[in-house]
C-alpha positions as CSV (number, residue, x, y, z in Angstrom):
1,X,-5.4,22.9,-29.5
2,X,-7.1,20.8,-32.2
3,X,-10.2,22.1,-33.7
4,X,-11.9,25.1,-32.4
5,X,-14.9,25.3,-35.4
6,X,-16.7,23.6,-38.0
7,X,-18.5,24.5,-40.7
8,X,-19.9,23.4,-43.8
9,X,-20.5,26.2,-46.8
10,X,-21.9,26.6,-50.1
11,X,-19.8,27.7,-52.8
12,X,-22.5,28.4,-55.5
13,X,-21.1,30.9,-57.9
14,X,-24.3,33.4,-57.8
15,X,-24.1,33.9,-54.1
16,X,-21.1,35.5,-55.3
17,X,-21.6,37.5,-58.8
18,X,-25.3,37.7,-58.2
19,X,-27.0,37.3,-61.4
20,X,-30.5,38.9,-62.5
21,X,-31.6,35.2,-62.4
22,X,-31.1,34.6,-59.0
23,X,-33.5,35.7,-55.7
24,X,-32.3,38.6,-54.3
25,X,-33.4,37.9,-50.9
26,X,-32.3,34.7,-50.8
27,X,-28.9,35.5,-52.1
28,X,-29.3,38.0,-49.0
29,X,-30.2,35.6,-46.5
30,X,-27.4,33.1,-47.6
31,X,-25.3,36.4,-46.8
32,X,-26.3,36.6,-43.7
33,X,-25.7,33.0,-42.9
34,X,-22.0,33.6,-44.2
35,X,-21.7,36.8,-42.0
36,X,-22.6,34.8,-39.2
37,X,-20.1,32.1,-39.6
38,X,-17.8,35.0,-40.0
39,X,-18.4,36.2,-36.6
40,X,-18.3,32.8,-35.2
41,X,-14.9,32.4,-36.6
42,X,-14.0,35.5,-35.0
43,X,-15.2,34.3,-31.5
44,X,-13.2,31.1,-32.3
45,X,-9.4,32.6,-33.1
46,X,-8.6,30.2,-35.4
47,X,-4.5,30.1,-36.3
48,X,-5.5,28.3,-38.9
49,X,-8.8,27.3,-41.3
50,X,-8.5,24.0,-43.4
51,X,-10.8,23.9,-45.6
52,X,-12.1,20.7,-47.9
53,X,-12.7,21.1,-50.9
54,X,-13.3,20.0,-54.6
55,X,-12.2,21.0,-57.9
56,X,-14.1,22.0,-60.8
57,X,-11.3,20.3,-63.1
58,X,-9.5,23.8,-62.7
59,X,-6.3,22.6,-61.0
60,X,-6.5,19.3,-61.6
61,X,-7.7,16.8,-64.8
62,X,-5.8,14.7,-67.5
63,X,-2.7,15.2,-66.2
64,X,-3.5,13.6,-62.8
65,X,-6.5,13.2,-60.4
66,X,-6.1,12.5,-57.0
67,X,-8.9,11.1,-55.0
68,X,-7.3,13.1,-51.8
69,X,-5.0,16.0,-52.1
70,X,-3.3,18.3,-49.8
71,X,-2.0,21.8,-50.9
72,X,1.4,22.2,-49.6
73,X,3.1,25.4,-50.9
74,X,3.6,28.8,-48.9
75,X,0.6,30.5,-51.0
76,X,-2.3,29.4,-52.9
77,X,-3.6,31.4,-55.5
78,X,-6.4,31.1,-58.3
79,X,-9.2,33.4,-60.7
80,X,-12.7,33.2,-61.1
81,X,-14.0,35.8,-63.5
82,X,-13.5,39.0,-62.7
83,X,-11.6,37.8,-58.7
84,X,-8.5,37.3,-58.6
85,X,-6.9,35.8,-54.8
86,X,-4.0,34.5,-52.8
87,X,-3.9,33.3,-49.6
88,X,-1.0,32.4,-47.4
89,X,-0.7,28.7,-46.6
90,X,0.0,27.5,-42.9
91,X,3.1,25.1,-44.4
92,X,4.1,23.3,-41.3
93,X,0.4,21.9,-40.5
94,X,0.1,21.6,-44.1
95,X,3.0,19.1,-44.8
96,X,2.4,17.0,-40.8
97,X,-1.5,16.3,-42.5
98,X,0.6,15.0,-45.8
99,X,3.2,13.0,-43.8
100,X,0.9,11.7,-41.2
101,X,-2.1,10.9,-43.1
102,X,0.2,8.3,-45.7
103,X,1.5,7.3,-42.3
104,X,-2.6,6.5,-41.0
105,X,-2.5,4.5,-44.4
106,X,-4.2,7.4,-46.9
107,X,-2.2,7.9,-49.9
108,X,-2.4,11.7,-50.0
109,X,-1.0,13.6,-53.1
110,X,0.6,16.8,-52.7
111,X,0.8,20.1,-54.6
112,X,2.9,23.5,-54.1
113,X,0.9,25.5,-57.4
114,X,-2.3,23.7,-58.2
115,X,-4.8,26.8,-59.0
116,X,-7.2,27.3,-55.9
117,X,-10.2,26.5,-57.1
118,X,-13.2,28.7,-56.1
119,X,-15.1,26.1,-54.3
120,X,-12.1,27.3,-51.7
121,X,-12.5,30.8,-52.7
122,X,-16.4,31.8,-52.6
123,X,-17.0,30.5,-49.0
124,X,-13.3,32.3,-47.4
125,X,-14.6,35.7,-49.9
126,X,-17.9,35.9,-47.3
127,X,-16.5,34.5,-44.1
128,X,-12.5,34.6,-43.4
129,X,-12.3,36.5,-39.9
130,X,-10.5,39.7,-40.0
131,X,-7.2,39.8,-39.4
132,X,-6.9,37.0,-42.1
133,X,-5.4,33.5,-41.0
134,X,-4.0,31.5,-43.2
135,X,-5.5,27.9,-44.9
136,X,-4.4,24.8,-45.6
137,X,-6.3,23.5,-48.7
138,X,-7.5,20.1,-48.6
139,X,-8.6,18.6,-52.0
140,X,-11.5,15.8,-52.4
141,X,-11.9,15.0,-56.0
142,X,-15.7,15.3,-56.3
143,X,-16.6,15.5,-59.9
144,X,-13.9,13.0,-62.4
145,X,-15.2,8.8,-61.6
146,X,-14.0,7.2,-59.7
147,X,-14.5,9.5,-57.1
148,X,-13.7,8.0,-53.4
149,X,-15.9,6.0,-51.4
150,X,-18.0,8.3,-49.0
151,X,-16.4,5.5,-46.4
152,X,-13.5,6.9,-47.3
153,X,-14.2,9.7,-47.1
154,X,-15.1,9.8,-43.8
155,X,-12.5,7.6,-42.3
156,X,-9.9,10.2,-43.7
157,X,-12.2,12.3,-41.5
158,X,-11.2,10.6,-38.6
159,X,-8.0,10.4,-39.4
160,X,-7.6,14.2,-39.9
161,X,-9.0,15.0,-36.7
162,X,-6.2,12.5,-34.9
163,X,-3.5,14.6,-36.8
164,X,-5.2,17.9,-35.5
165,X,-5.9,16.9,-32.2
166,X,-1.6,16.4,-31.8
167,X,-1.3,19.8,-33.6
168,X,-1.0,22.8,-31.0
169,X,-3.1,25.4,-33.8
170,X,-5.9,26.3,-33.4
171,X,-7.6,24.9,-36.3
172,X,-11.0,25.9,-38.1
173,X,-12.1,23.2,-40.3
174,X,-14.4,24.2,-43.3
175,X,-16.5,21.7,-45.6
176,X,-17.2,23.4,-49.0
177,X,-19.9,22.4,-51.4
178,X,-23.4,21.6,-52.3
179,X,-26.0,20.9,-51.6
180,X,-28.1,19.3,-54.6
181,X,-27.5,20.5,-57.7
182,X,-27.2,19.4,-61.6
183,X,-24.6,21.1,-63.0
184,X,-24.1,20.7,-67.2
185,X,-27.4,18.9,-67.1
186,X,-31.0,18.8,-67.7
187,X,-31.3,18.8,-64.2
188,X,-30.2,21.8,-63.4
189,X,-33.2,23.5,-62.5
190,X,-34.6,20.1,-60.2
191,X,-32.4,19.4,-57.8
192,X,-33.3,16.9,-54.6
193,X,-34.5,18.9,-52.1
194,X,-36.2,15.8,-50.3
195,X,-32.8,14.3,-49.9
196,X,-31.0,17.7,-48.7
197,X,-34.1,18.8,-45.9
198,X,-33.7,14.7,-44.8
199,X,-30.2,14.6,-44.8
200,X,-29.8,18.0,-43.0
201,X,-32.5,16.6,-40.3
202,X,-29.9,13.5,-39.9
203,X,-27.4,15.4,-39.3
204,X,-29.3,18.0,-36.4
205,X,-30.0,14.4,-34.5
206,X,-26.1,14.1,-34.8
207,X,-26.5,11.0,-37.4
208,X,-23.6,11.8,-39.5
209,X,-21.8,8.4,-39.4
210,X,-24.3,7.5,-41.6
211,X,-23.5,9.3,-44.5
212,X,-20.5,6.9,-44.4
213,X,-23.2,4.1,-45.7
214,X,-24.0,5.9,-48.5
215,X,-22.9,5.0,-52.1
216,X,-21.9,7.0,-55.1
217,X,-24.9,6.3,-57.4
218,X,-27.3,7.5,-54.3
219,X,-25.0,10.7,-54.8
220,X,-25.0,11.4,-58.1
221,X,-28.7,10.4,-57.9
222,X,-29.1,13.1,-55.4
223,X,-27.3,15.6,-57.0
224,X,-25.1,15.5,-54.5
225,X,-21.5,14.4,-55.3
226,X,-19.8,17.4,-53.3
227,X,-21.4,15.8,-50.0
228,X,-18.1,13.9,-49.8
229,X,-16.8,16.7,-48.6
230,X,-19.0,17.0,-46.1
231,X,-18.7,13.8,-45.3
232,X,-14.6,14.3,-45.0
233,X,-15.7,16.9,-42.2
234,X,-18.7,14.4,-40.5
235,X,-15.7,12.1,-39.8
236,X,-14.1,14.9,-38.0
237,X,-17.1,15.9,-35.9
238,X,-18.0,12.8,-35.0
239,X,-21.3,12.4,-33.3
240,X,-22.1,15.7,-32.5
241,X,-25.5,17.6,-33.8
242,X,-25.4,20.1,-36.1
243,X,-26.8,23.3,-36.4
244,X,-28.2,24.3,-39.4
245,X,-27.7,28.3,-39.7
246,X,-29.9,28.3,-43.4
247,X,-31.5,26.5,-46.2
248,X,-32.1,27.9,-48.9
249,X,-33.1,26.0,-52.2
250,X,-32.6,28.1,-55.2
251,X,-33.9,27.2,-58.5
252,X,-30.4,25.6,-59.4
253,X,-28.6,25.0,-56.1
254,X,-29.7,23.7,-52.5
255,X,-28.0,26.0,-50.0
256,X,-26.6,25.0,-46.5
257,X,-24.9,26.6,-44.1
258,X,-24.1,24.7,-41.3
259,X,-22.0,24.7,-37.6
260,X,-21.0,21.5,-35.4
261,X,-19.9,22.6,-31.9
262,X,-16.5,21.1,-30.9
């Protein structure tokens, strides 16, 4: 059945603990974006949501960091403050995307108990349809240099949507992070909105290929250096235009939430 949905998400932590430093209404309208999505997912019936992600050097750090990483074990679990989660793992489309992708020439790595970071978390917290499906967590290391190519990023794209195309779920696929933001810096309350409004305009005229051009410096310039999951997820979509449910630029964080019709 291949893929029935795309979306790409924001993860920023205050949409979910809502601090007093944060808008209230545009935490709200951000909300509303994610309860959209929600229904949308509904409409969709989804067996299954795979969801790209990164990791916030949680599950993954000096002892190994892969560029590309699938989560492979029957539940996937993690904590962020005061949350605490599992969700249950579709295994059998989890471990074909392992074995086919090293077969389409990706070396994937593979985990059974890596924490679940909550870049997964935040956006499934607002939108996983009711009954609950289960995931298959698919890791892009997005933070520890080097970091893959955005090229890569999106031919592993294409290459995921070949593997789900021969699948028979029905498959939700989920893009988590950004948009611009500084995190740990003196950035943090600047980030590039000129890049995210031009970028999201790209993408509306279905120009998403040519994120693919785009280097790491121009990333971390940007603030940008979760866009590679996105990117993962533009490879999948191919040419088609997105929709662009919100924007909402915080002081600290650009917010998108966006759908792709497949």
């Amino acid at each position: 059945m291949s893929v029935v949905a795309a979306f790409a998400l924001p993860h920023t932590p205050q949409l979910l603990v809502r601090p007093p430093t944060e808008d209230r209404d545009l935490v709200l309208r951000v909300h509303a974006a994610y309860a959209a999505v929600k229904r949308r997912l509904g409409a969709a019936r989804p067996e299954v949501i795979a969801i790209v992600g990164g990791d916030h050097i949680e599950g993954f750090f000096l002892d190994a960091v892969p560029a590309l990483a699938v989560f492979v074990g029957a539940r996937a679990a993690g904590e962020f403050g005061r949350y605490r989660y599992t969700f249950d793992v579709h295994e059998p489309l989890a471990r074909a995307i392992v074995e086919q992708g090293i077969e389409a020439g990706f070396d994937l790595t593979y985990s059974q108990d890596v924490p679940l970071d909550y870049a997964f978390y935040v956006p499934l917290h607002f939108t996983m349809p009711a009954p609950p499906v289960p995931i298959v967590p698919l890791y892009v290391n997005v933070y520890l240099p080097p970091q893959p190519a955005p090229r890569r990023c999106y031919a592993w794209g294409q290459a995921l949507r070949r593997i789900l195309d021969a699948r028979p779920e029905r498959v939700a696929l989920v893009a988590s992070g950004g948009l611009s933001h500084f995190p740990g810096t003196d950035r943090y309350s600047s980030p590039d909105y000129d890049f995210d409004r031009a970028l999201l305009a790209s993408l509306a005229e279905g120009r998403g290929a040519e994120t693919a051009r785009l280097t790491g410096e121009e990333l971390d310039k940007a603030g940008n250096v979760e866009l590679r999951t996105w990117i993962t997820l533009l490879g999948a979509v191919g040419p088609a235009r997105a929709e662009v449910l919100c924007y909402e630029p915080s002081w600290h964080h650009g917010n998108a939430v966006v759908a792709w019709p497949v």
